[in-house]
KEVOMI-368125 format. One line per 8 residues: their letters; for each residue z, y, x of C-alpha. Coordinates in nm, 3 decimals. Layout:
BEGIN
A = Z,Y,X; ...
//
This chain:
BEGIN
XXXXXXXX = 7.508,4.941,0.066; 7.153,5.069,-0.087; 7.012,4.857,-0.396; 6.708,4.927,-0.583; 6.640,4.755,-0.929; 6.378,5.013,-1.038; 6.107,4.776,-1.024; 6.216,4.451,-1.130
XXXXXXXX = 6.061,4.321,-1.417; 5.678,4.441,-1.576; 5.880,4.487,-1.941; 6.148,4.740,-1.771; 6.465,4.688,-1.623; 6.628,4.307,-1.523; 6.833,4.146,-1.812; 7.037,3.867,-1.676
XXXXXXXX = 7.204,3.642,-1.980; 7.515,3.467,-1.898; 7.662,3.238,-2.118; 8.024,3.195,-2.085; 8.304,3.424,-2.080; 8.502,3.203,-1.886; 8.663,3.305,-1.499; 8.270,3.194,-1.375
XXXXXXXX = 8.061,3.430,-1.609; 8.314,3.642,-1.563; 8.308,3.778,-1.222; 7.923,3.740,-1.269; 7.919,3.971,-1.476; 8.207,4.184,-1.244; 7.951,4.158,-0.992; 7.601,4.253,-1.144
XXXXXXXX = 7.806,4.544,-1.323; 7.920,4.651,-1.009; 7.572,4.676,-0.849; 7.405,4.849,-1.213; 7.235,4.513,-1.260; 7.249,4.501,-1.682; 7.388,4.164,-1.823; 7.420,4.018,-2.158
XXXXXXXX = 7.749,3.780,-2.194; 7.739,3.588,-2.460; 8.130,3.447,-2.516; 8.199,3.183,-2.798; 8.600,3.281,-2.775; 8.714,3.636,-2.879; 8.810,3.731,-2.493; 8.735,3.679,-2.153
XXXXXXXX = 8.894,3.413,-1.924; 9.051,3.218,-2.170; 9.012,2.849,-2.037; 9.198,2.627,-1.799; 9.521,2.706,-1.659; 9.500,2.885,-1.333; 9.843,2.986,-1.169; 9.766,2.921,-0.814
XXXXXXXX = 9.471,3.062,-0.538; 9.409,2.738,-0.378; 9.323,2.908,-0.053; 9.326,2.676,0.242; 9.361,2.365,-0.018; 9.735,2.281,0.103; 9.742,2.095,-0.247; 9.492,1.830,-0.141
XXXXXXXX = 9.584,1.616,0.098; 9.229,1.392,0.072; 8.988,1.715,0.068; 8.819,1.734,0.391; 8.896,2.033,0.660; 8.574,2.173,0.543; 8.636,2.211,0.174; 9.023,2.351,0.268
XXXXXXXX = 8.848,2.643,0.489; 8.557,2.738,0.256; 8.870,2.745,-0.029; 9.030,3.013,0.198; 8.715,3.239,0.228; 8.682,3.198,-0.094; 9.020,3.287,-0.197; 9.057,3.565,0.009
XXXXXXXX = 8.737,3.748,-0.128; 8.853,3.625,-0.457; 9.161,3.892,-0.416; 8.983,4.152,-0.303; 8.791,4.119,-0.624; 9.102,4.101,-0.874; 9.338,4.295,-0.675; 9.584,4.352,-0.918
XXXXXXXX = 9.609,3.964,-1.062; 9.826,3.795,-0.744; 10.163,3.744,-0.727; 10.285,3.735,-0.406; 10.534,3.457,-0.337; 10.522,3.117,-0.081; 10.427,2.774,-0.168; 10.661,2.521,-0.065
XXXXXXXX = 10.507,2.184,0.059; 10.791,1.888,0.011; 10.699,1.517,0.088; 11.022,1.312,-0.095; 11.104,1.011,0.062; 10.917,0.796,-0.242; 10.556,0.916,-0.097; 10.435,0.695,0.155
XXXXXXXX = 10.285,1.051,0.335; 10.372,1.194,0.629; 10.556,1.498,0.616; 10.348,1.621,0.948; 10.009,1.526,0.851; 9.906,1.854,0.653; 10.026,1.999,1.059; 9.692,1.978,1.190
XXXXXXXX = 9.458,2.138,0.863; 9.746,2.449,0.860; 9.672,2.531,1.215; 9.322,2.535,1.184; 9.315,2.729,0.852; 9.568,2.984,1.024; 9.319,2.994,1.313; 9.048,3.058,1.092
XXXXXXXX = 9.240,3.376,0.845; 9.281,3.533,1.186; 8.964,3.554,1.283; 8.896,3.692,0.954; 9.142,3.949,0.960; 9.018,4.028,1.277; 8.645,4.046,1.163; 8.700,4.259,0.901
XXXXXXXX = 9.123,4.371,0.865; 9.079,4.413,0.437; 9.057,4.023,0.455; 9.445,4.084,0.530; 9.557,3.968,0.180; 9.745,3.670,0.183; 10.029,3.803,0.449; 10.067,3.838,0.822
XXXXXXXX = 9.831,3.568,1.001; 10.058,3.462,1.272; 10.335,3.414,0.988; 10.064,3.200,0.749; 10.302,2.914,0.779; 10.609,2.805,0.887; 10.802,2.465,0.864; 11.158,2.421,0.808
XXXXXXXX = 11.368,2.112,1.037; 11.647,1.892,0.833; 11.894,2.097,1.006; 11.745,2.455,0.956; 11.740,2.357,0.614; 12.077,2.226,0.595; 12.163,2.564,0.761; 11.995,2.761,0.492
XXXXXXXX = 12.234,2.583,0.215; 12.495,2.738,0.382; 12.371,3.119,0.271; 12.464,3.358,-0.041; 12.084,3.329,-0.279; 11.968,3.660,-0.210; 11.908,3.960,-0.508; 11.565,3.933,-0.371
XXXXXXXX = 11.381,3.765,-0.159; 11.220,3.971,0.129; 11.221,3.671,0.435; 11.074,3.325,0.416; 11.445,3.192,0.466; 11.527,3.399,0.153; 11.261,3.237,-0.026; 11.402,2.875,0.066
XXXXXXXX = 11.729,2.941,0.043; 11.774,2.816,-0.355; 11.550,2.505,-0.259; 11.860,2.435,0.001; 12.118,2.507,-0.270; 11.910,2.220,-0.499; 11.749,1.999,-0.330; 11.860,1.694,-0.187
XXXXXXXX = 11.802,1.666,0.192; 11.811,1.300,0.189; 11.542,1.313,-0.092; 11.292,1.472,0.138; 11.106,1.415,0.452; 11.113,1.672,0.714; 10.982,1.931,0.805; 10.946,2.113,0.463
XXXXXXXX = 10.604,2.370,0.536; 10.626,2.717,0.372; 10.305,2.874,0.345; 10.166,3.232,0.222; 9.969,3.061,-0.071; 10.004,3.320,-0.348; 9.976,3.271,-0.694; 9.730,3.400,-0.942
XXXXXXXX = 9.792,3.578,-1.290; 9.512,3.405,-1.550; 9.613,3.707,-1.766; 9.594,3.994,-1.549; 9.277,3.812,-1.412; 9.154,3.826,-1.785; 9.253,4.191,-1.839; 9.122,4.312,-1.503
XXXXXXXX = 8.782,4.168,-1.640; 8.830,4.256,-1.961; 8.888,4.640,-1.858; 8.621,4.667,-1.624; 8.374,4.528,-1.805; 8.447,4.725,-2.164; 8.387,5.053,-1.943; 8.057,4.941,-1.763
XXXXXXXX = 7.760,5.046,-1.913; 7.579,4.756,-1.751; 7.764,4.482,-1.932; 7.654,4.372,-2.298; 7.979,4.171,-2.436; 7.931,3.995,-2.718; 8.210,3.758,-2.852; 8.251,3.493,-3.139
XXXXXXXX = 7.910,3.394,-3.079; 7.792,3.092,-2.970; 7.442,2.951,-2.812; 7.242,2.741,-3.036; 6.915,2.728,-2.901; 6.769,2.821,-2.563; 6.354,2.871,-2.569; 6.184,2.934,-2.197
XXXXXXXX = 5.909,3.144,-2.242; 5.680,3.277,-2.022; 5.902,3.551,-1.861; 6.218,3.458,-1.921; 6.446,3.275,-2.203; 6.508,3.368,-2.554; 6.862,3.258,-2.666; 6.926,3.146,-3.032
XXXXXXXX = 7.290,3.223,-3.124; 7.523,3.232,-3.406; 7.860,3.472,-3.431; 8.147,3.378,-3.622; 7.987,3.493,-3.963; 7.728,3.245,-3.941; 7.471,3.568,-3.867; 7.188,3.423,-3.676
XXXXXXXX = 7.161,3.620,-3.347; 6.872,3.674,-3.028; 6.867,3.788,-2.704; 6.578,3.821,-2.451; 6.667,3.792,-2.089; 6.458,3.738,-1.746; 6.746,3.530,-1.589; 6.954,3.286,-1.719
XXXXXXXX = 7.301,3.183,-1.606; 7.461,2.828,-1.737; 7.817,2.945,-1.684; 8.027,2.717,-1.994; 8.268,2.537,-1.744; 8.309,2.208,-1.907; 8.064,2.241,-2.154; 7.801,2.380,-1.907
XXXXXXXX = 7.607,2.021,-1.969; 7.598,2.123,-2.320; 7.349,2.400,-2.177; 7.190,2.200,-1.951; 7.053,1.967,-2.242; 6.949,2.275,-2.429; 6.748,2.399,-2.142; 6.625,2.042,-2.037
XXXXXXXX = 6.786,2.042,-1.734; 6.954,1.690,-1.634; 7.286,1.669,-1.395; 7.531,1.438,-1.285; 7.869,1.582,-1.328; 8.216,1.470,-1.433; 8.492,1.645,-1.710; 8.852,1.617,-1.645
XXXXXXXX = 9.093,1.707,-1.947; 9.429,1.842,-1.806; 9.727,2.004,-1.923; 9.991,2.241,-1.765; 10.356,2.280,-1.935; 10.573,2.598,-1.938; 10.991,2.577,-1.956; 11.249,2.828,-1.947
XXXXXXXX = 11.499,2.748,-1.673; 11.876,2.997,-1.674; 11.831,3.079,-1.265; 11.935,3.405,-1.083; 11.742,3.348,-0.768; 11.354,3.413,-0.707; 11.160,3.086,-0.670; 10.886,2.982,-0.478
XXXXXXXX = 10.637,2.764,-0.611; 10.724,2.426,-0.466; 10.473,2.167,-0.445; 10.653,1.782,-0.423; 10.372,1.572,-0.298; 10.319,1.208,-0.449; 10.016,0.964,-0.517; 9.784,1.092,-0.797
XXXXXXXX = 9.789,0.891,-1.128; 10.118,0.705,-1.054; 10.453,0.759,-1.240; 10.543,0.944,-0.872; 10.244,1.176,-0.918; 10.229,1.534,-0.692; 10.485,1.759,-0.904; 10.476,2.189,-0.933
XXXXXXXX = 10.674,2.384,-1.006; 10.508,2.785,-1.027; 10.751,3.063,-1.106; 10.750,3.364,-1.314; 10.992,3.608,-1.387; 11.308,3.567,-1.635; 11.328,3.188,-1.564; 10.973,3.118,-1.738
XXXXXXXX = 10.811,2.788,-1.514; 10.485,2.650,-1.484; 10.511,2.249,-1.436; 10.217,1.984,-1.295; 10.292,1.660,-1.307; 9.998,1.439,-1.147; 10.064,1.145,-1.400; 9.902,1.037,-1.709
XXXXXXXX = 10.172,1.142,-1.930; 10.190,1.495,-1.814; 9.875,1.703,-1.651; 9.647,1.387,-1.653; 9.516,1.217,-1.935; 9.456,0.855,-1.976; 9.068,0.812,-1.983; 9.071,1.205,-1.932
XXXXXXXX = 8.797,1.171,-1.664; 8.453,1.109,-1.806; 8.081,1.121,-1.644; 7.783,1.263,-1.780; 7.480,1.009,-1.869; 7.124,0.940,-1.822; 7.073,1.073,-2.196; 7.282,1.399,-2.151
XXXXXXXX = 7.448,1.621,-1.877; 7.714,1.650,-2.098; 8.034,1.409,-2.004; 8.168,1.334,-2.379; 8.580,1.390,-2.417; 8.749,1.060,-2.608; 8.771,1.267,-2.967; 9.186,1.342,-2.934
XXXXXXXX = 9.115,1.560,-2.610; 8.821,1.722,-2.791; 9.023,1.819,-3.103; 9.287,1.922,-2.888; 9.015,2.184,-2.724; 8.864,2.298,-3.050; 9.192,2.315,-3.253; 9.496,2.339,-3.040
XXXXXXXX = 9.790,2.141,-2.974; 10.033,1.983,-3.249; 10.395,2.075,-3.211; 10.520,1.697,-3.151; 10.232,1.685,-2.901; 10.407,1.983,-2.717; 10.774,1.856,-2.708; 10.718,1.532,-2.563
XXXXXXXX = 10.483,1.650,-2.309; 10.666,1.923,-2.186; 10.978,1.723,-2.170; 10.820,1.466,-1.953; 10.697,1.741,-1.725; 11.071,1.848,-1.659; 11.183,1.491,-1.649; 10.935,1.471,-1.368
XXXXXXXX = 11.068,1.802,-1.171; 11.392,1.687,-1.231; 11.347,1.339,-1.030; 11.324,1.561,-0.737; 11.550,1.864,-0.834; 11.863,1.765,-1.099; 11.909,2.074,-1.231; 11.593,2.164,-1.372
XXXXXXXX = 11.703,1.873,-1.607; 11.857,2.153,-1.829; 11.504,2.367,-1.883; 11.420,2.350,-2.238; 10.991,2.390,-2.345; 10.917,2.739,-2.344; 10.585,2.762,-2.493; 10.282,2.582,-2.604
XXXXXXXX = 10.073,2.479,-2.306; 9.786,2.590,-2.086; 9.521,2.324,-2.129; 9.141,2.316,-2.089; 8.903,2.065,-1.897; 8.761,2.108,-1.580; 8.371,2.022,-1.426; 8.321,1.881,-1.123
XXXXXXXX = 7.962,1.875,-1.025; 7.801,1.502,-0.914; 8.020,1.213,-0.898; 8.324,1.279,-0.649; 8.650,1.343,-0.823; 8.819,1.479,-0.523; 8.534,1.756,-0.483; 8.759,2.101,-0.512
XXXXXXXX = 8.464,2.338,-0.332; 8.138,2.404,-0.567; 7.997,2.731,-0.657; 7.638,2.720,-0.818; 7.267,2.532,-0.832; 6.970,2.654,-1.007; 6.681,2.488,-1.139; 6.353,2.675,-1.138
XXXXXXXX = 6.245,3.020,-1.142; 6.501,3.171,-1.402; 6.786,2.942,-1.497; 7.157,2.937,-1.260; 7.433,2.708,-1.330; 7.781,2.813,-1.250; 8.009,2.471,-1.187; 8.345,2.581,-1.013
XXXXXXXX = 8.587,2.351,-0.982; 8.866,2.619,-0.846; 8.853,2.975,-1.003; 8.836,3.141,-0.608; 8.509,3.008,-0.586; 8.386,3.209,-0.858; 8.270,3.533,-0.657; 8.084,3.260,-0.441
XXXXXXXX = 7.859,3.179,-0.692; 7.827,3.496,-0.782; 7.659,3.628,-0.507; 7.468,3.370,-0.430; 7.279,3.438,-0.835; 7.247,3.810,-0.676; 7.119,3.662,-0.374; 6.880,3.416,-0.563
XXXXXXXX = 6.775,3.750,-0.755; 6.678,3.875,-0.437; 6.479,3.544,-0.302; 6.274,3.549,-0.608; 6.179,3.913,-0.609; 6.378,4.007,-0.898; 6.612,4.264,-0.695; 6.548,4.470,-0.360
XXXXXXXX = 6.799,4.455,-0.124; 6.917,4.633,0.185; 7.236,4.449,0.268; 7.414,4.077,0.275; 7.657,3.978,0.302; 7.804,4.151,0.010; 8.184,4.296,0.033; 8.400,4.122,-0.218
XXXXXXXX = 8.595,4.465,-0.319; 8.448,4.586,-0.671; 8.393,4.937,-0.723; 8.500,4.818,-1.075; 8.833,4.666,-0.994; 8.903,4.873,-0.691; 8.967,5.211,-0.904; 9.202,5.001,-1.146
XXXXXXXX = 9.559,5.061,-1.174; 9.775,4.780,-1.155; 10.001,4.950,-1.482; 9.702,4.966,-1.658; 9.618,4.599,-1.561; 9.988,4.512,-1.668; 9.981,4.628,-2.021; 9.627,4.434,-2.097
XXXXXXXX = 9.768,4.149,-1.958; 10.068,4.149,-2.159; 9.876,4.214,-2.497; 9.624,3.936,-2.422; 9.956,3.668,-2.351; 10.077,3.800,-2.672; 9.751,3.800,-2.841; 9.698,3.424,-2.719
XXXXXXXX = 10.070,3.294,-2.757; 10.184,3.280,-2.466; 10.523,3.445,-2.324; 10.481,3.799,-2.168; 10.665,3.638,-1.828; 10.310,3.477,-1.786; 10.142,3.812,-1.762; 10.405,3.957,-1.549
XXX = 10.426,4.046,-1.176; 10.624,3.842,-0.911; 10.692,3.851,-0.558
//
């Protein structure tokens, strides 16, 4: 691909702010590095990606049973692009899909969506054989009768698992049969590293030259002028700082309304606060993630269970007392695009989390595993947890698919709701770059492999992400690979 940005602005070459360090500004800034388009990222934290937890790609939206078909296919594009991008972040192991005998769901319904998405990673494989990321496309998934299952309980755990049976086979030795509806569905959803996502960012963009980083500062003031914006900021020594840009991209996550209001910009859009726990659970075997479906908000809430090495656990419980919040859900207002946080959940986000706060909600979470699988009743808390608060552009909780809007001739908004749909709004910012004139362009679609992240090497990807979990406070399993 050819690009020429000789000629974009009168006052020399195109500055693009982006406010937000965050997965979103992120891989915008990935992306305009990777095409020598100069951006200025303006990050309030001291690092990059540090938000909500992320520990699964979301591709094909297996999680959702009330998503339409649409939004589960335009999650697999997006997640498979999303790994070409971060190469080195996935960890390859199945999802599980279990429907317990509680849920009033059919265990067959999801049947239907997994065909079509399988249909649909073929023909992308076929179209272009690099999409060929998330496993063998006739093998996508597979589902699992009472009595194969039965069968599998039957079998030594394996040292490691290579098969999908080897991957089921400690669910057999655990779970209940009669606790579950049949069939169980294994699927090649992988899961995704937030902190080798972080460090492959982090790395590429400290060796750009086309990538301004500046961290502990925070936006204060936006002004529009006449060719662009001027941004008022403040670092973390209370030093007044400016920056001149042509293009300006809104990429906060949930405090993107905060932006909006600065700008003038109004927008309908919702903040959820939510929580993920981590325990340490004494197991041999390798793990899937399992996913034990249930009706959102209800003491019998979806449950999940991600693994990482050593026995280190990611848990979701879909309640109000473990991922949810009560009144954790709030909608912006005709006076600000900003949705305001009850004032707990916003301490909570500016100061951390309280030890007592910790214990009892990570001890719920395993409670809630353990409904469905006993023995995780003995994991103990292994770790303070990954919190943050998502946006969901307009009005529709249940919306899982959103990339970007803009507003004007210079101003983008990033508002992901899943972090594989960040690459999607990236390109469409270069694309709107290239609508208005800004850049010259010889060819779209653009391919989701980075120069950037392609030359990376996954050890040096490892040992970044394993500083920045220690650096946060998080166990080093979280920045390890499995599968």
């Amino acid at each position: 691909m050819k690009h020429d940005f000789s000629n974009v602005t009168a006052g020399g070459p195109l500055r693009v702010g982006i406010l937000g360090g965050g997965v979103a500004g992120a891989t915008v800034a990935l992306r305009l590095a990777d095409m020598g388009i100069h951006s200025v990222l303006i990050e309030a934290s001291n690092g990059l990606v540090n938000g909500p937890p992320i520990c699964h790609l979301h591709a094909g939206g297996n999680l959702y049973r009330d998503i339409s078909d649409e939004q589960c296919l335009t999650l697999l594009r997006q997640s498979i692009a999303s790994v070409r991008a971060y190469p080195h972040s996935i960890n390859r192991r199945p999802t599980v899909i279990a429907t317990p005998v509680s849920d009033a769901g059919n265990a067959e319904a999801l049947l239907p969506r997994l065909a079509q998405v399988a249909r649909e990673y073929q023909r992308l494989v076929e179209e272009d054989p690099a999409n060929r990321v998330l496993g063998n496309p006739e093998h996508y998934y597979r589902c699992y009768s009472r009595a194969q299952f039965e069968a599998l309980a039957n079998r030594p755990l394996p040292t490691r698992a290579e098969t999908h049976d080897d991957w089921m086979i400690p669910l057999a030795h655990h779970l209940d049969p009669d606790s579950l509806k049949f069939p169980l569905i294994l699927v090649q959803e992988y899961g995704w590293s937030l902190f080798r996502m972080a460090a492959t960012a982090t790395l590429a963009l400290n060796s750009s030259p086309h990538c301004e980083l500046h961290f502990d500062t925070r936006a204060m003031e936006l002004q529009q002028t006449q060719d662009g914006w001027l941004v008022h900021g403040r670092d973390h020594q209370g030093q007044a700082r400016q920056f001149r840009v042509d293009f300006l991209v809104n990429a906060c996550g949930f405090r993107t309304g905060q932006v909006d209001d600065m700008a003038g910009y109004r927008r309908q859009r919702l903040v959820e606060y939510k929580a993920a726990y981590l325990a340490r659970w004494h197991c041999a075997e390798q793990w899937p993630e399992v996913i034990f479906h249930g009706e959102r908000g209800t003491p019998q809430g979806m449950a999940q269970l991600t693994p990482y090495p050593n026995g280190i656990f990611q848990l979701h419980g879909m309640t109000d007392s473990i991922t949810l919040f009560k009144n954790g859900l709030v909608a912006s207002c005709e006076q600000s695009a900003q949705p305001r946080l009850p004032q707990p959940y916003q301490a909570q986000l500016e100061q951390g989390w309280q030890s007592p706060d910790i214990e009892t909600r990570t001890r719920q979470a395993i409670a809630h595993l353990a409904r469905l699988l006993p023995a995780f009743g003995d994991a103990e808390p292994a770790g303070k947890p990954l919190f943050g608060a998502q946006q969901i552009p307009g009005t529709d909780p249940r919306l899982r698919a959103a990339d970007v809007s803009f507003e004007g001739m210079n101003y983008a908004r990033v508002e992901i709701v899943k972090a594989s749909s960040a690459l999607t709004a990236a390109d469409r910012i270069v694309g709107r770059l290239a609508e208005l004139g800004w850049i010259e362009m010889a060819d779209l679609p653009l391919s989701p492999s980075l120069a950037l992240t392609q030359g990376q090497h996954a050890a040096e990807v490892a040992q970044e992400a394993l500083r920045l979990a220690r650096e946060r406070g998080y166990p080093d399993e979280l920045a390890l690979n499995i599968g």
